[in-house]
N, C-alpha and C positions, 0 to 999 in steps of 0.2 A: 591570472592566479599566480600567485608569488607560494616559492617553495614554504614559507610559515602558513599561508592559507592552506596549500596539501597536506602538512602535517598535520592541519588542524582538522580538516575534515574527514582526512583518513584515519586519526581518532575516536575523531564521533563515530564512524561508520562501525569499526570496530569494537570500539568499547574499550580500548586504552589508553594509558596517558598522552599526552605531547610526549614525552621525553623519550617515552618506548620506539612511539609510531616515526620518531626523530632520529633515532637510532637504526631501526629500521630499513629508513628510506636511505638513508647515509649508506648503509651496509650493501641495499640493493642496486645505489650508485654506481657504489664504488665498483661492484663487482660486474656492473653492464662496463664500465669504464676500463676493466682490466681486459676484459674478453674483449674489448673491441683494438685497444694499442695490441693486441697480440694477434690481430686483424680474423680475429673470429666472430661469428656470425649471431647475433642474440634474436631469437625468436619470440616473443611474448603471443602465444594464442589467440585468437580474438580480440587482441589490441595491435600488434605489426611488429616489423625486423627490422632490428638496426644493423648496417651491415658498411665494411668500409670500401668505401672506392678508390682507387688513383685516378689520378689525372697526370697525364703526359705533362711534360715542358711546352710550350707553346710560344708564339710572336702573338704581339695585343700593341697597343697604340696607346698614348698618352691622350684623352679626349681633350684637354686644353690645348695641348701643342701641336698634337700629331704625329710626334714623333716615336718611332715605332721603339717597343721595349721587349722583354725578353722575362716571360713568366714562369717562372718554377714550377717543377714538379711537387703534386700533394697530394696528401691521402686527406683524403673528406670524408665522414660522417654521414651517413643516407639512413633517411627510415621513409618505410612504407607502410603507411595505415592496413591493418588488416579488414576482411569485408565488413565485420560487425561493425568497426568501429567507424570504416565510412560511413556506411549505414545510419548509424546514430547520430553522425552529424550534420548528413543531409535534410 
């Protein structure tokens, strides 16, 4: 499902336009998107948490060459399905 199939179904669901339900989702993007570069924690209830991690600096290996390289430190993006929503797609 492509973000114009979401807007369109969460339209229908609701009962407003594309353009609203398009706005909408932009705004609720954006605002998971703020909260998480400010490394805070988003909860969504019975759907799961997006929540940022680090990862240390590490040594890793070139798989073609072999020869060992040297991997930066990062902050990743993690979510974890809440139960309902495993549930549902079990």
């Amino acid at each position: 499902m492509t973000k114009t199939d979401l807007i369109a179904a969460a339209a229908e669901a609701a009962g407003l336009t594309k353009k609203d339900t398009g706005i909408a989702l932009d705004a609720i993007l954006t605002t998971i998107e703020n909260a998480l570069a400010k490394k805070e924690k988003v909860t969504l209830v019975g759907f799961g948490t997006f929540d940022v991690k680090h990862r240390e600096a590490r040594k890793g290996h070139n798989p073609s060459t072999g020869a060992p390289i040297d991997i930066a430190a990062s902050n990743n993006v993690h979510f974890k399905a809440g139960k309902p929503l495993t549930a549902k797609v079990q």
